[in-house]
C-alpha positions in Angstrom: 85.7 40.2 -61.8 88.7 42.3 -60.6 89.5 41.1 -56.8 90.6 44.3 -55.7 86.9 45.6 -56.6 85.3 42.6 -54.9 87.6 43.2 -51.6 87.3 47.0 -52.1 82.9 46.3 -51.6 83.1 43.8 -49.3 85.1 46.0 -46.5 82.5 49.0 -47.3 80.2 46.5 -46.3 81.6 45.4 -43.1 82.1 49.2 -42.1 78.5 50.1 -43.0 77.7 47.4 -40.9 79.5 48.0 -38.0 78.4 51.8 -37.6 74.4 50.6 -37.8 75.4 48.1 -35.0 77.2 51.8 -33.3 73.9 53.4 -33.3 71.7 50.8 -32.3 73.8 50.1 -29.3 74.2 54.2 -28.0 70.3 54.6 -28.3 67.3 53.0 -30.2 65.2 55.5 -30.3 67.9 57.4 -31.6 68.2 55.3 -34.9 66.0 56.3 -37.8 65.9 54.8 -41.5 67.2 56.8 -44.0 64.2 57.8 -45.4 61.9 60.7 -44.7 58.5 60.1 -44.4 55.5 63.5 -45.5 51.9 62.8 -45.5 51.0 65.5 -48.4 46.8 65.1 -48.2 44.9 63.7 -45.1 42.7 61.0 -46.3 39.3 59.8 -44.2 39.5 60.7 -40.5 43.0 61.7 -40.7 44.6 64.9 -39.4 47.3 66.9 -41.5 51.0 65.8 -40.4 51.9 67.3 -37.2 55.9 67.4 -36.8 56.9 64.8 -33.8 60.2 66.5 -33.1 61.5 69.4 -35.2 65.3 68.7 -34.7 66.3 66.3 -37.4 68.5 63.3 -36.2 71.0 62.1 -39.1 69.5 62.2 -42.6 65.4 61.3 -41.5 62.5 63.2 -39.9 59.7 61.6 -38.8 56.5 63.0 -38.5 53.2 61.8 -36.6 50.1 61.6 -38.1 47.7 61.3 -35.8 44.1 59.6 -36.5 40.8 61.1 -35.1 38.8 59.7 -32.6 37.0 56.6 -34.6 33.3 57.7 -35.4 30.3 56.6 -32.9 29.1 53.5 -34.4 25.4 53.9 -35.5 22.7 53.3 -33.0 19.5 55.1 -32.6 18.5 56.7 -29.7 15.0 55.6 -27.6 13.2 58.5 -29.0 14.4 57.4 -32.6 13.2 53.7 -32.1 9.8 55.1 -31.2 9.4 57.1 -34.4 10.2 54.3 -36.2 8.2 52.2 -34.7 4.8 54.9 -34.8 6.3 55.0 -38.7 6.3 51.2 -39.1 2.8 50.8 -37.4 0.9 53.8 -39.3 2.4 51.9 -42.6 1.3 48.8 -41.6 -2.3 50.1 -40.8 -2.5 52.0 -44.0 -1.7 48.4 -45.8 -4.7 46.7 -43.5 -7.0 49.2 -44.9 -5.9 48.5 -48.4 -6.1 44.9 -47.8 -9.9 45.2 -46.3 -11.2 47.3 -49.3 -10.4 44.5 -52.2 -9.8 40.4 -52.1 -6.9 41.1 -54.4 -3.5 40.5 -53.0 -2.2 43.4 -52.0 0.5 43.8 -49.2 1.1 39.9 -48.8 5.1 40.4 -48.1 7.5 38.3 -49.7 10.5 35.6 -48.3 13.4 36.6 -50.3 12.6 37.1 -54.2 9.7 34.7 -53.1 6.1 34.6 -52.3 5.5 33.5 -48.6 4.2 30.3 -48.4 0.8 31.1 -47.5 0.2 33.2 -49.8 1.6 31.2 -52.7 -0.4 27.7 -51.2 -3.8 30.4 -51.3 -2.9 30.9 -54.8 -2.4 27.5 -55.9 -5.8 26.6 -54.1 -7.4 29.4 -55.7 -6.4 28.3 -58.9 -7.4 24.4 -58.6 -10.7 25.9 -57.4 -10.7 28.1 -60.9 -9.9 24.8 -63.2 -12.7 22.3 -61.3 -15.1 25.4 -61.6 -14.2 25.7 -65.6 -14.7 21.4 -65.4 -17.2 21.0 -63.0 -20.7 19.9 -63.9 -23.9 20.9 -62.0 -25.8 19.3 -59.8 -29.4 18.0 -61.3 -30.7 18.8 -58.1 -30.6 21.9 -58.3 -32.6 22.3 -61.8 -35.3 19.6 -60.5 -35.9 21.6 -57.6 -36.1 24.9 -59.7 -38.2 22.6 -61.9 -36.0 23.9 -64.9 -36.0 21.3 -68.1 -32.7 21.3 -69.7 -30.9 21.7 -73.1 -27.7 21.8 -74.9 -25.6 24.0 -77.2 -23.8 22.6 -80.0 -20.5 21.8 -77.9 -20.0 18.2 -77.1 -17.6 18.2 -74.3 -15.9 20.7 -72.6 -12.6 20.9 -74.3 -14.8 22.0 -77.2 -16.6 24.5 -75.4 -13.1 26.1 -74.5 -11.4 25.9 -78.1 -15.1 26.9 -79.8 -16.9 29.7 -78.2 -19.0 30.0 -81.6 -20.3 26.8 -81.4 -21.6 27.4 -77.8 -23.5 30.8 -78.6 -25.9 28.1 -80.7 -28.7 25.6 -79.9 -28.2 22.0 -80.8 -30.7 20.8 -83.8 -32.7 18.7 -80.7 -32.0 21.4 -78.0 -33.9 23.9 -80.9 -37.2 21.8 -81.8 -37.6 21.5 -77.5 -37.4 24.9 -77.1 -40.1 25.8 -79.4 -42.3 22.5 -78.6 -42.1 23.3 -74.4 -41.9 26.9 -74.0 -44.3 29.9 -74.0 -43.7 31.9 -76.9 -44.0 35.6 -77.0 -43.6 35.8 -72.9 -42.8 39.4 -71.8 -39.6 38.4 -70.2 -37.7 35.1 -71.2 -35.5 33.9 -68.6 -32.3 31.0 -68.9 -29.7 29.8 -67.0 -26.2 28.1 -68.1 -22.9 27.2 -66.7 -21.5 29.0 -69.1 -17.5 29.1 -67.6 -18.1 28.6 -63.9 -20.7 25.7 -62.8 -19.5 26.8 -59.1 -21.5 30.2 -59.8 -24.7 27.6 -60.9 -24.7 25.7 -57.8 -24.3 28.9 -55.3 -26.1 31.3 -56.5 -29.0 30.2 -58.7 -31.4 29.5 -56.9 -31.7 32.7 -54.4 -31.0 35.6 -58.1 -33.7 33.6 -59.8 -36.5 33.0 -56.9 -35.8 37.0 -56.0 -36.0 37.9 -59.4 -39.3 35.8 -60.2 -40.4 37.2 -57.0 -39.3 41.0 -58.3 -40.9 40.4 -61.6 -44.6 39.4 -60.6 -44.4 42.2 -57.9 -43.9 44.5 -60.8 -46.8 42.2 -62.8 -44.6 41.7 -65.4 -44.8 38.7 -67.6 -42.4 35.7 -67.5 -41.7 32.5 -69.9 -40.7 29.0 -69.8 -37.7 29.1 -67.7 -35.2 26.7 -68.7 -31.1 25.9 -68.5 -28.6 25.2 -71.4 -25.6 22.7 -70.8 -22.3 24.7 -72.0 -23.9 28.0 -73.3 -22.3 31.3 -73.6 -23.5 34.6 -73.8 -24.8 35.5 -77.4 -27.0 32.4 -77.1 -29.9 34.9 -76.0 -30.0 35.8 -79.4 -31.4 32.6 -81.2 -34.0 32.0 -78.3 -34.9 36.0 -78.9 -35.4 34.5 -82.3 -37.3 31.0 -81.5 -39.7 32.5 -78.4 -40.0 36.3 -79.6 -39.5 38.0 -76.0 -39.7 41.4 -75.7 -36.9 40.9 -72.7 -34.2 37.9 -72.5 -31.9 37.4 -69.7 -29.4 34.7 -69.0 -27.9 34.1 -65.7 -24.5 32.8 -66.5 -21.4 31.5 -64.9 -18.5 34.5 -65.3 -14.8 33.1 -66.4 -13.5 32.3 -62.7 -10.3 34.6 -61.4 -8.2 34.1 -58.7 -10.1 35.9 -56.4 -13.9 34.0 -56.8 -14.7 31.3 -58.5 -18.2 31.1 -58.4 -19.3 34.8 -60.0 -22.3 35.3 -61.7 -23.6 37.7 -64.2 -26.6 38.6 -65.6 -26.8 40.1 -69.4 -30.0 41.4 -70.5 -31.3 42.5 -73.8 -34.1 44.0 -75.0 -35.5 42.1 -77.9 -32.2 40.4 -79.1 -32.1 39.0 -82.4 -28.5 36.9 -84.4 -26.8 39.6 -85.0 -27.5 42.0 -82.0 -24.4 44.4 -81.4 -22.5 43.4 -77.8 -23.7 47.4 -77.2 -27.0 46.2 -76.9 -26.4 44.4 -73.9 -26.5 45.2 -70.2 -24.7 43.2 -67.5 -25.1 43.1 -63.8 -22.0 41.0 -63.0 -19.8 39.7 -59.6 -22.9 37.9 -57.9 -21.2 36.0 -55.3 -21.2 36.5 -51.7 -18.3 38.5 -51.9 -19.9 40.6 -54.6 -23.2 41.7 -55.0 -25.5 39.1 -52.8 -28.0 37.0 -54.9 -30.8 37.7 -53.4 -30.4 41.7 -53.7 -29.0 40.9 -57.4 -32.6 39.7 -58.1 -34.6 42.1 -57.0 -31.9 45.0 -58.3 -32.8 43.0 -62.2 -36.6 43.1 -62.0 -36.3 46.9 -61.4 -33.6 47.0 -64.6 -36.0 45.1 -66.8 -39.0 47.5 -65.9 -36.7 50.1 -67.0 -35.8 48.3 -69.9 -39.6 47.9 -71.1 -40.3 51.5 -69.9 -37.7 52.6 -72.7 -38.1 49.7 -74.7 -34.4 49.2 -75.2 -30.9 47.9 -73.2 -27.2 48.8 -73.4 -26.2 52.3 -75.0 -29.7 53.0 -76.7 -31.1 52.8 -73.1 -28.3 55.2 -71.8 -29.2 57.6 -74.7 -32.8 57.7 -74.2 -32.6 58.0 -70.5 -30.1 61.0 -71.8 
């Protein structure tokens, strides 16, 4: 590089130098870069640009922008944290109210994206009690002191029973011939019991629907067979004792699928005069017996009153609807 150039910078250099030092020395406040500074917009909480001093010194003007007083932070006031606190209490006795009116799980809360732990330990329990109610086995007790004799459908254990509801909705070959050897035939009312999906429902709630309903039925003088029980039945079964016995009235009090809520339901389906191949319309139910449903011993006197009505109109499910129309 020419050295004349390289000298020529360097002293403009050293004499640029030396008047910055000038300046800083006579007054600091007096120094300003060489560059102007303009707020064209204010942005958030600040003001437009507000000139700090109008005279310009050398070649830069400043100018102050000047920033609101920073917002109140958020708080609410004692008459707000009432309200919310009336709002919050009127919610949460709108939610009891809810909660009293059904077993289902309504309003339980939640930990995160989780179930509490109560509530999800209640459902686990609820659903143990479901599987040993599907499982379970009922007690002979029970049927000795009813003095019920018992038979079997065609199912031979329960994992059968689950994978072929056909095969309970029959009588086994035995189960048929001591039907028809033991029972009353042609009885006005034919009544049977079965486990069906809930052997909980058996063992609670048996005995008090069938002693109000035999009760209900000879208060009405109305005839009744050969009570007995069927091991693994479902509900269509009625149909081939309608066939065997001849009743004018069959009804079978049978264990309903368990939920999470009860596990120990019972219904009752009644048909008038059922025969194989009687339409599901034919029936009539009365189902949730349970002492958190209907009570058993008001479910049995409710069914003698249904099955006077039932031989009154001499039919059950739509065709009574109609003629009672």
């Amino acid at each position: 590089m020419n050295e004349q150039l390289i000298e020529m910078i360097t002293k403009m250099v050293v004499e640029k130098l030396g008047a910055t030092e000038e300046k800083t020395d006579d007054s600091q406040n007096d120094y300003q870069m060489p560059v102007k500074l303009f707020q064209k917009t204010s942005t958030g909480n600040r003001k437009p640009e507000e000139k700090l001093d109008t005279t310009p010194i050398g070649e830069v003007k400043f100018f102050k922008t000047t920033i609101d007083k920073p917002h109140r932070p958020f708080t609410k006031s004692r008459g707000e944290d009432k309200e919310v606190s009336k709002i919050n209490k009127n919610k949460e006795e709108s939610l009891e109210k809810l909660r009293e009116r059904t077993p289902a799980r309504i309003a339980v809360g939640r930990a995160g994206s989780r179930p509490k732990t109560k509530t999800w330990l209640q459902f686990r329990f609820d659903h143990a009690a479901a599987v040993d109610s599907v499982y379970g086995e009922v007690s002979q007790e029970i049927l000795e002191r009813l003095n019920f004799f018992q038979v079997c459908s065609k199912v031979e254990d329960k994992e059968e029973y689950i994978r072929r509801p056909d095969l309970g909705r029959r009588l086994s070959d035995e189960s048929k011939k001591r039907v028809r050897d033991t029972c009353r035939h042609s009885p006005t009312v034919q009544i049977v019991a079965s486990n069906g999906l809930s052997a909980k429902a058996i063992e609670e709630n048996l005995e008090d629907v069938y002693l109000s309903l035999e009760q209900s039925l000879k208060n009405l003088s109305i005839d009744i067979g050969t009570t007995f029980y069927v091991d693994k039945g479902r509900v269509a079964l009625m149909d081939e004792i309608g066939e065997l016995l001849q009743p004018k009235v069959v009804i079978i009090l049978i264990g309903e699928r368990p939920g999470l809520v009860s596990a120990e339901s019972l219904s009752a389906y009644i048909c008038y005069k059922p025969r194989i191949g009687t339409i599901e319309a034919e029936r009539m139910v009365v189902s949730n017996i349970h002492k958190g449903g209907h009570p058993a011993v008001e479910a049995g006197a409710y069914l003698g009153t249904l099955i006077q009505k039932i031989l009154k109109y001499e039919a059950s499910g739509v065709s009574l609807v109609e003629k009672e129309g």
